[in-house]
DSSP file (Angstrom, degrees, kcal/mol; ACC not computed):
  #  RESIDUE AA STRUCTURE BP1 BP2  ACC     N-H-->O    O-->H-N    N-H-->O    O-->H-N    TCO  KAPPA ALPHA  PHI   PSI    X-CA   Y-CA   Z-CA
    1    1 A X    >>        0   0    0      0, 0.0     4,-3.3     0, 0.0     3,-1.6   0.000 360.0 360.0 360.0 -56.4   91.7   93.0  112.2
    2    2 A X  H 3>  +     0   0    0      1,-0.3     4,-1.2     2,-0.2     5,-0.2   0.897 360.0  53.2 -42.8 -54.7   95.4   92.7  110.7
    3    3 A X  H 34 S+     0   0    0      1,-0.3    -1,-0.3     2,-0.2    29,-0.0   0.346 113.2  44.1 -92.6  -3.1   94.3   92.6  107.3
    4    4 A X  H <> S+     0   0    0     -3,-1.6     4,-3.2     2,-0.1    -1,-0.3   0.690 106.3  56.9 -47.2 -54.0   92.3   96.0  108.0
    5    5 A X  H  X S+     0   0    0     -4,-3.3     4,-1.3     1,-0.2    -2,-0.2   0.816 114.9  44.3 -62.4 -29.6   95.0   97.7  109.9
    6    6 A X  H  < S+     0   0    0     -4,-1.2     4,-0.4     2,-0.2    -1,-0.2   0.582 108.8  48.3 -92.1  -9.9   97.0   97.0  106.5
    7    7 A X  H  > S+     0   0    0     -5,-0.2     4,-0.9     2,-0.2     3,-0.2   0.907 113.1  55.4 -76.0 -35.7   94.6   97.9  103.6
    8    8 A X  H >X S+     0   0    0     -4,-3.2     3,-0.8     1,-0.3     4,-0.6   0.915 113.9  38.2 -60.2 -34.3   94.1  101.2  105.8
    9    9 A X  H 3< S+     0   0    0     -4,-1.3    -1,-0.3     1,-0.2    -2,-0.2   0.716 112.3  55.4 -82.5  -1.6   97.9  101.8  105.7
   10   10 A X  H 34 S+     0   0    0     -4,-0.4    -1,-0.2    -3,-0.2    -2,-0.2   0.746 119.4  32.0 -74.4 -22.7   98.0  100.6  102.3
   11   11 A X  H << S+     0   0    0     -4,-0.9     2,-0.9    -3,-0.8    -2,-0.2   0.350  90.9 128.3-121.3  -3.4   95.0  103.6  101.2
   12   12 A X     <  +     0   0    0     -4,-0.6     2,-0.3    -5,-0.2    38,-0.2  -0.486  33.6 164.8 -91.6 109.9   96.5  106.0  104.0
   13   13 A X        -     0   0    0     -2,-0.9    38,-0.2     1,-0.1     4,-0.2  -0.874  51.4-107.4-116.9 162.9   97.2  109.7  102.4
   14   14 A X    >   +     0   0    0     36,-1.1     3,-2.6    -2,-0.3     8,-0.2   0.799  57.0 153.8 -24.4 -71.4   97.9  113.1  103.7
   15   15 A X  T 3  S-     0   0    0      1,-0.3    -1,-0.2    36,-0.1    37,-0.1  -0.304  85.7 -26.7  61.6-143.8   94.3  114.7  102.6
   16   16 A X  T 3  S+     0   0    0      0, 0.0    -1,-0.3     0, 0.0    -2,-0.1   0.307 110.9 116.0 -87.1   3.5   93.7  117.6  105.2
   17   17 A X    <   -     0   0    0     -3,-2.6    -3,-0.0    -4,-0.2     0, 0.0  -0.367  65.3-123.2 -78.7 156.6   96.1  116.0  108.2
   18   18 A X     >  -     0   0    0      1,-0.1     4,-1.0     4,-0.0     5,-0.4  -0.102  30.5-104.7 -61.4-178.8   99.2  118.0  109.2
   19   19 A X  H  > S+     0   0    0      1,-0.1     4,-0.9     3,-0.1    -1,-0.1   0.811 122.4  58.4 -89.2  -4.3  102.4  116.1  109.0
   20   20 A X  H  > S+     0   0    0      2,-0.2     4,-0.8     3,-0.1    -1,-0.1   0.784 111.2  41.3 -84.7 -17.9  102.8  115.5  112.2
   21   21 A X  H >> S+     0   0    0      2,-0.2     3,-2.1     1,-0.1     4,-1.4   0.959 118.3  50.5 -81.9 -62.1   99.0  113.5  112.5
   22   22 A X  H 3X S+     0   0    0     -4,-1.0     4,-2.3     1,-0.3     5,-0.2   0.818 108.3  49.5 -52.5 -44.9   99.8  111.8  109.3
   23   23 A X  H 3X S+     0   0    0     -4,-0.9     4,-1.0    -5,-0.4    -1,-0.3   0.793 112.3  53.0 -27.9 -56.8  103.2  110.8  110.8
   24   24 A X  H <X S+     0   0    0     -3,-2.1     4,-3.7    -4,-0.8    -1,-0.2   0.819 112.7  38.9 -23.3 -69.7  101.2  109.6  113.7
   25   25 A X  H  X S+     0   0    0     -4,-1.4     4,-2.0     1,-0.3     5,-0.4   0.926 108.3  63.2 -79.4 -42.1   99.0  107.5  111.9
   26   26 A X  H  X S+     0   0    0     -4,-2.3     4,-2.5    -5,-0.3     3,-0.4   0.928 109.0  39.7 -39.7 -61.9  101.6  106.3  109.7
   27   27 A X  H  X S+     0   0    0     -4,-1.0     4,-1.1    -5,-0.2    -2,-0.2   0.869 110.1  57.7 -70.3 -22.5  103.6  104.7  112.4
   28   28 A X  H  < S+     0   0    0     -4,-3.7    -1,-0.2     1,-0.1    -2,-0.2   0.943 117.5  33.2 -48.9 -34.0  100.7  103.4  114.3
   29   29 A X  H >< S+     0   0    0     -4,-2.0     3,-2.6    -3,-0.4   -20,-0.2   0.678 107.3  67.8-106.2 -34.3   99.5  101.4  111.1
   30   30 A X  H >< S+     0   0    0     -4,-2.5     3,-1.5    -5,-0.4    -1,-0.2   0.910  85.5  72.2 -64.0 -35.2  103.2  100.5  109.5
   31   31 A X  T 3< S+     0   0    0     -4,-1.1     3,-0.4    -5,-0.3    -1,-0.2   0.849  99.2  52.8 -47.6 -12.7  103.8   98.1  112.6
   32   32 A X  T <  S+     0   0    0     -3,-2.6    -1,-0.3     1,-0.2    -2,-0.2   0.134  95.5  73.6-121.4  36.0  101.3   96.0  110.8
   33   33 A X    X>  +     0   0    0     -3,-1.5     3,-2.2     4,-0.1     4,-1.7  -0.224  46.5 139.9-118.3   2.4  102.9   96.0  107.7
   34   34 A X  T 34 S+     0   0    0     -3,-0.4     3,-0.1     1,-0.2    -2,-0.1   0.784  75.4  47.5 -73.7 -10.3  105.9   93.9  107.6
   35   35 A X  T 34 S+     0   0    0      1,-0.2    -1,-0.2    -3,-0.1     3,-0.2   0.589 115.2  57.0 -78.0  -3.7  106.0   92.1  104.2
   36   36 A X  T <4 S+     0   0    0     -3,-2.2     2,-0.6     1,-0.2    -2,-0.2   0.887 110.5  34.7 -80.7 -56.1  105.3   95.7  103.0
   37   37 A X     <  +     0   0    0     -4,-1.7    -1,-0.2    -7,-0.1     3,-0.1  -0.849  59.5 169.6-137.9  81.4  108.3   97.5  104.5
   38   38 A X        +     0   0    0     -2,-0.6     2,-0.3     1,-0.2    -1,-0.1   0.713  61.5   2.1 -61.8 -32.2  111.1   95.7  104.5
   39   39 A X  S >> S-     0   0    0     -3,-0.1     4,-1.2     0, 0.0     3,-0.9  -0.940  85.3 -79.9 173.6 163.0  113.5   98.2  105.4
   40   40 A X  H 3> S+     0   0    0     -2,-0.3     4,-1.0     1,-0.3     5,-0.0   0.487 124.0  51.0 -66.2   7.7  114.2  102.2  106.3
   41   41 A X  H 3> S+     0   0    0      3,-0.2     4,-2.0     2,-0.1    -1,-0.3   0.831 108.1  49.0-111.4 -41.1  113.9  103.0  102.1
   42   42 A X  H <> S+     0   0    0     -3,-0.9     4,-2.2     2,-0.2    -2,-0.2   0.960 113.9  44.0 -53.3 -57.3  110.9  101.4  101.7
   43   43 A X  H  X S+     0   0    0     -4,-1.2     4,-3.0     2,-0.3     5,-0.3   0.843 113.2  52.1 -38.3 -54.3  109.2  103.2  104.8
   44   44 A X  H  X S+     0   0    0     -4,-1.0     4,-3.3     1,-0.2     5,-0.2   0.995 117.2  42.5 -58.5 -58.1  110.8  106.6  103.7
   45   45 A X  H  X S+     0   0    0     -4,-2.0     4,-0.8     1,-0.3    -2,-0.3   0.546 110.6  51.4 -81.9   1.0  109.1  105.8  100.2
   46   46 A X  H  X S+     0   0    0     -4,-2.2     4,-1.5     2,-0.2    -1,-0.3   0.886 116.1  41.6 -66.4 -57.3  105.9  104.6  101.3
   47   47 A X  H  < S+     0   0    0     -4,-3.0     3,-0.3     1,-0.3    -2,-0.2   0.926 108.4  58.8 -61.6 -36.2  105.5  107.7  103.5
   48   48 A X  H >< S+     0   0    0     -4,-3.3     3,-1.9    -5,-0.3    -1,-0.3   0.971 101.8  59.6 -41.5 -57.6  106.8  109.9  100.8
   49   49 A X  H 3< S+     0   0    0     -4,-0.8    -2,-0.2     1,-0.4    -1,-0.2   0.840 101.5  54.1 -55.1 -42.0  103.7  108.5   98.5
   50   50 A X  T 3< S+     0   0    0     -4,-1.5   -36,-1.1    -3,-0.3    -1,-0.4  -0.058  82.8  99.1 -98.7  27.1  101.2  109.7  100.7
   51   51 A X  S <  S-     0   0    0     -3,-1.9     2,-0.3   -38,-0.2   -36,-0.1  -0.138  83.6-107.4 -74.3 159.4  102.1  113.1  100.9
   52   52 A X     >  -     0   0    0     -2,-0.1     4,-2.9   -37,-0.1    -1,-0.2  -0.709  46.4 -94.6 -96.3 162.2  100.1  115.5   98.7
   53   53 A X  H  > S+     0   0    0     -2,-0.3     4,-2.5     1,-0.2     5,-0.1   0.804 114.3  56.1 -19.7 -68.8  102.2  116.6   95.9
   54   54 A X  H  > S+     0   0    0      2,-0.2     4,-1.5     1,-0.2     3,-0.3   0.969 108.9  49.9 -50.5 -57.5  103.7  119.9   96.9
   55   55 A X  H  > S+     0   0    0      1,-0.2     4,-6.3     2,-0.2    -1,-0.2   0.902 102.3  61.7 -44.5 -58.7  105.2  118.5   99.8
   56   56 A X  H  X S+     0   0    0     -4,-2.9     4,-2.0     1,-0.2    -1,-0.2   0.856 105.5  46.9 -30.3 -52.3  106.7  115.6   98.0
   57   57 A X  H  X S+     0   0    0     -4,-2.5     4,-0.7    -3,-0.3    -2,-0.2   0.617 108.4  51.4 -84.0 -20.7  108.7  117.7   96.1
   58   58 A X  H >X S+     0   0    0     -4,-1.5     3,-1.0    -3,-0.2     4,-0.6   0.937 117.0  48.6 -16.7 -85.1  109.7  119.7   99.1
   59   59 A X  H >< S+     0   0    0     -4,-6.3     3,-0.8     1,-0.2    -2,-0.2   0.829 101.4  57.8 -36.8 -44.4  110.6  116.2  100.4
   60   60 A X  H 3< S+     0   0    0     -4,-2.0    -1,-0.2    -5,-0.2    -3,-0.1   0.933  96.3  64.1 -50.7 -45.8  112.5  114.7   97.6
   61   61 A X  H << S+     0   0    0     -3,-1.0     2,-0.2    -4,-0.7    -1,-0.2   0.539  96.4  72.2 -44.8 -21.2  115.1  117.3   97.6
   62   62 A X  S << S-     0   0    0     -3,-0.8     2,-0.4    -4,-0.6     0, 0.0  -0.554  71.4-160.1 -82.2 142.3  115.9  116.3  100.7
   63   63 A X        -     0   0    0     -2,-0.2     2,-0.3     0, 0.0    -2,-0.1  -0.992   8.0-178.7-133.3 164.4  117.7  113.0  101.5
   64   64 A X        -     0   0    0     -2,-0.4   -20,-0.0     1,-0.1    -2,-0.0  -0.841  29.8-144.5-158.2 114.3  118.0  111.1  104.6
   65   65 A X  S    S+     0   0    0     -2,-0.3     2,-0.3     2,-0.1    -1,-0.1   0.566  84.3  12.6 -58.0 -18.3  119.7  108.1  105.4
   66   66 A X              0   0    0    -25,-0.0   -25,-0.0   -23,-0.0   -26,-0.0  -0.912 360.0 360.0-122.4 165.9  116.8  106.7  108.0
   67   67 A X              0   0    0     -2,-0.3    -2,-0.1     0, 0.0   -26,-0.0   0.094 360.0 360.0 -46.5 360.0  113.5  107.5  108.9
């Protein structure tokens, strides 16, 4: 089961979700994730990856010291 819950957050993008379900699903799935996400800059840039494009770049402009 762990090693599902982490390929799926490993494979988990944006697609059609808002940001607020991908957000959702994104914290459900990162709890199972800790050799993955070490810290709040790894987390931002994981979730950052699985944004569709436009949005990224929205996002980048932006900085923010936590998640």
């Amino acid at each position: 089961m762990m090693l599902l819950k982490q390929e799926e957050f490993r494979s988990l993008r944006m697609g059609s979700l808002t940001v607020a379900e991908y957000h959702d699903i994104f914290e459900q799935l990162v709890r199972y994730t800790q050799n993955d996400v070490e810290d709040d800059a790894d987390k931002q840039h994981l979730f950052m990856k699985g944004l569709y494009y436009e949005l990224r770049l929205q996002f980048a402009r932006n900085t923010n010291p936590t998640f």
